[in-house]
Backbone as CSV, one residue per row, in Angstrom:
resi,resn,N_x,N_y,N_z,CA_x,CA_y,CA_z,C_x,C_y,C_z
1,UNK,50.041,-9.811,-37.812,48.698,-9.281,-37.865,48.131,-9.572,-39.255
2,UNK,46.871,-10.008,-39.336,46.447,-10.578,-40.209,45.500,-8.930,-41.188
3,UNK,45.642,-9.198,-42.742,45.377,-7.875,-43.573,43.857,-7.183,-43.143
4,UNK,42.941,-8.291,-42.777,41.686,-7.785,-42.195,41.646,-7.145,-41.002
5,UNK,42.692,-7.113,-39.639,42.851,-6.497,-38.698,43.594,-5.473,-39.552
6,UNK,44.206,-5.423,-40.222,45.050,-3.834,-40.494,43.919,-3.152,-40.967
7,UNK,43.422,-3.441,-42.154,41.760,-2.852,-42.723,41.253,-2.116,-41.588
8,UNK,40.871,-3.064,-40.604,40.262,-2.806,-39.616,40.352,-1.460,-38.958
9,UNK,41.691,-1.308,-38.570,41.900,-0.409,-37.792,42.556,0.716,-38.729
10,UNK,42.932,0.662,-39.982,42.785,1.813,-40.595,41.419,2.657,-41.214
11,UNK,40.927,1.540,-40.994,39.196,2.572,-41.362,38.782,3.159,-40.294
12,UNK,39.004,2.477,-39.010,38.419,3.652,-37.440,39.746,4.490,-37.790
13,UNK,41.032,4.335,-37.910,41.460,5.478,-37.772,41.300,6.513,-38.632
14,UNK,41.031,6.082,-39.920,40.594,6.775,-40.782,38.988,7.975,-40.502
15,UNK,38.525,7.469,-39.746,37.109,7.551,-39.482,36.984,8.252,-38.327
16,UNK,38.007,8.234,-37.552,38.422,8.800,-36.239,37.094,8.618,-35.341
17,UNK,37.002,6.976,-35.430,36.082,6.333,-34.954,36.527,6.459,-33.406
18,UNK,38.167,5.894,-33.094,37.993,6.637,-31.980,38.338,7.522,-30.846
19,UNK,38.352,8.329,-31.412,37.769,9.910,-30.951,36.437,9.820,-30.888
20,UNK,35.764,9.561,-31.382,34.730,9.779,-31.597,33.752,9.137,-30.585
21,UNK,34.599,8.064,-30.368,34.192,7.286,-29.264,34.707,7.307,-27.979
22,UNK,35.639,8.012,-28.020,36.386,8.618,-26.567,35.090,9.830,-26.179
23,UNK,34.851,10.860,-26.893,33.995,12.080,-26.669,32.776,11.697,-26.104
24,UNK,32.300,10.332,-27.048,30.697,9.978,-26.520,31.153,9.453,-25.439
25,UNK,31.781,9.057,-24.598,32.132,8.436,-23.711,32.307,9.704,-22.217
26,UNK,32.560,10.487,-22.825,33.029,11.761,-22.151,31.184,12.563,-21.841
27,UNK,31.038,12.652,-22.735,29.465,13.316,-22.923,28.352,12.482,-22.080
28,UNK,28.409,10.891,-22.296,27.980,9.961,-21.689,28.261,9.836,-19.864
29,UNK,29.437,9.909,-19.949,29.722,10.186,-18.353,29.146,11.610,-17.630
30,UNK,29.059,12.560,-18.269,28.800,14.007,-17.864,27.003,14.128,-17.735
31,UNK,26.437,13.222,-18.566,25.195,12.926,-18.687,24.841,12.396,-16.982
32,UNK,25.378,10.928,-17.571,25.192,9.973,-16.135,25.292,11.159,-14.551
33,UNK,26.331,11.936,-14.499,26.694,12.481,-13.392,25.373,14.044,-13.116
34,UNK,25.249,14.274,-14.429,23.618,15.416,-13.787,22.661,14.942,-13.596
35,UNK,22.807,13.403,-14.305,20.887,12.830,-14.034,20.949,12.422,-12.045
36,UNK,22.203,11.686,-11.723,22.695,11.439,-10.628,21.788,12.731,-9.161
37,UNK,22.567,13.370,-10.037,22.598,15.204,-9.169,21.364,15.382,-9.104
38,UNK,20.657,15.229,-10.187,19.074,15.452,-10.095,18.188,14.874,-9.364
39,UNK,18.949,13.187,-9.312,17.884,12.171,-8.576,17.864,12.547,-7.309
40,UNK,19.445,12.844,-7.037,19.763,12.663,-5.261,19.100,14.318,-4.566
41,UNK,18.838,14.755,-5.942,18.339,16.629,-5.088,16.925,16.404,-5.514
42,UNK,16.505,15.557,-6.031,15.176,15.105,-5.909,14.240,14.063,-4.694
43,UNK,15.677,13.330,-4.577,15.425,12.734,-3.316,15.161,13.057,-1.571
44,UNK,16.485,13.888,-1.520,16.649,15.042,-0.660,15.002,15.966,-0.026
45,UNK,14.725,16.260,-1.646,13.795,17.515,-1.520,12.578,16.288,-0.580
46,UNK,12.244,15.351,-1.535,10.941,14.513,-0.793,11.596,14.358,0.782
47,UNK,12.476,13.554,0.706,12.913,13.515,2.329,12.565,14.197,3.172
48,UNK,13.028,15.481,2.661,12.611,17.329,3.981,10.959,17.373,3.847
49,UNK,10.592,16.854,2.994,9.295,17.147,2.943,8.597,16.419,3.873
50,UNK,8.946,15.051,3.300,8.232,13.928,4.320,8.733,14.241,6.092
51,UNK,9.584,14.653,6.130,9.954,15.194,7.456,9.773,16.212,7.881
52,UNK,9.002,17.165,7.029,8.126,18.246,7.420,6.726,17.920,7.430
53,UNK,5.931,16.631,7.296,4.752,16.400,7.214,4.818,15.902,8.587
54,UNK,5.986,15.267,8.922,5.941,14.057,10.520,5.882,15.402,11.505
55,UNK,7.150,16.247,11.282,6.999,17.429,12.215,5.318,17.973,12.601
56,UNK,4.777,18.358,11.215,3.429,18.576,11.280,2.327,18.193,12.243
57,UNK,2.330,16.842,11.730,1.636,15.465,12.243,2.180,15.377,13.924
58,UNK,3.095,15.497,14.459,3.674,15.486,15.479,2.803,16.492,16.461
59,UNK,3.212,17.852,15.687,2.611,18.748,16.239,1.402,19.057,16.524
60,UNK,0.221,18.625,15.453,-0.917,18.820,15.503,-1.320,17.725,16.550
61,UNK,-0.412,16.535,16.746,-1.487,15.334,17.809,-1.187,16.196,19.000
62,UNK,0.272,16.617,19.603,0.418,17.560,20.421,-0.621,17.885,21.106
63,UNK,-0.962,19.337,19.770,-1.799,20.437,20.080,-3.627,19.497,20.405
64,UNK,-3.594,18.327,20.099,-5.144,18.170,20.375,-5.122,17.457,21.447
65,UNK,-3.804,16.902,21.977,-3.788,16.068,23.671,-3.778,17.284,24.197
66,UNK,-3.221,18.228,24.210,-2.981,19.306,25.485,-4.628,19.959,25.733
67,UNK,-5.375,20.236,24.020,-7.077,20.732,24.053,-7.377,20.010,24.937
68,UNK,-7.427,18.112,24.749,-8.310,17.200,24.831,-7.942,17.316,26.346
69,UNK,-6.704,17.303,27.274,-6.814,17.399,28.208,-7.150,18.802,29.043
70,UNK,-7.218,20.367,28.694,-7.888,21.032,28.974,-9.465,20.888,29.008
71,UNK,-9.591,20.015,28.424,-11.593,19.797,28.185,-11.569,18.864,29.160
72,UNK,-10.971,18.349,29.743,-10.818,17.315,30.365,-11.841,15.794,29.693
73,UNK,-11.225,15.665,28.268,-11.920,14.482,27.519,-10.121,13.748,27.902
74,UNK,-10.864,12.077,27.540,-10.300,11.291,27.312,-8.759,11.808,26.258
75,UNK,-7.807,11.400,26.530,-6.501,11.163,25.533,-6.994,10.461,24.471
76,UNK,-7.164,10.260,23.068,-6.762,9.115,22.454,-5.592,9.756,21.437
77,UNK,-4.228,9.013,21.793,-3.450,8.730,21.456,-2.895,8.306,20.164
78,UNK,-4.020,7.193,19.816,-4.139,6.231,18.812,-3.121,4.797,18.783
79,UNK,-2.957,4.785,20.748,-1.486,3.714,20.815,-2.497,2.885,21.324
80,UNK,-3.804,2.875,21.637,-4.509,1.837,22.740,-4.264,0.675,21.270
81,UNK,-4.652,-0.821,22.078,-4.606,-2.060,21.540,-5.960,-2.419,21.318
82,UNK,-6.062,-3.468,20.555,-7.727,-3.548,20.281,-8.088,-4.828,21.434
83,UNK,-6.711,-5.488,21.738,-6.252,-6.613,22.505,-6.930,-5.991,23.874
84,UNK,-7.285,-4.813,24.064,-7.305,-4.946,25.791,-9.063,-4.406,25.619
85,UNK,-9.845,-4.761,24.891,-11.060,-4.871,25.113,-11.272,-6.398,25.138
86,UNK,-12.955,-6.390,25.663,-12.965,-8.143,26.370,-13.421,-8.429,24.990
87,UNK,-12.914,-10.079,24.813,-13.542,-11.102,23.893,-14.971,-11.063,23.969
88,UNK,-15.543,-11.362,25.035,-17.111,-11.982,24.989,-18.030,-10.644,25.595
């Protein structure tokens, strides 16, 4: 081993460079793993949401086919095609 590698590694050990760098490493991982936790319970939350807006949306077209057919008006759905009116 050459005198500049001994230098070397007696100044981190001296320096308890690493430890020091084991801990940030430790702190760094513990970091990574709550931001994680946060994204995925952030994600989650929009999910239920957006799937409480479809429920919504579901429900309310429901509730205006069952009106629309008590009034006895037309269904619209919003499934007709624009394809089945005439060209000319």
């Amino acid at each position: 081993m050459c005198a500049d590698a001994r230098m070397a590694i007696r100044q981190v050990a001296e320096m308890h460079l690493d430890e020091r760098l084991e801990k940030s490493r430790e702190v760094l991982g513990k970091q990574i793993a709550v931001g994680q936790q946060k994204v995925s319970s952030a994600y989650n939350r929009l999910w239920a949401e957006m799937e409480a807006m479809r429920e919504a949306q579901r429900k309310r077209a429901e509730e205006a086919r069952l009106q629309a057919e008590k009034e006895g008006r037309p269904v619209d759905d919003g499934k007709k095609c624009k394809s089945d009116t005439p060209l000319l």
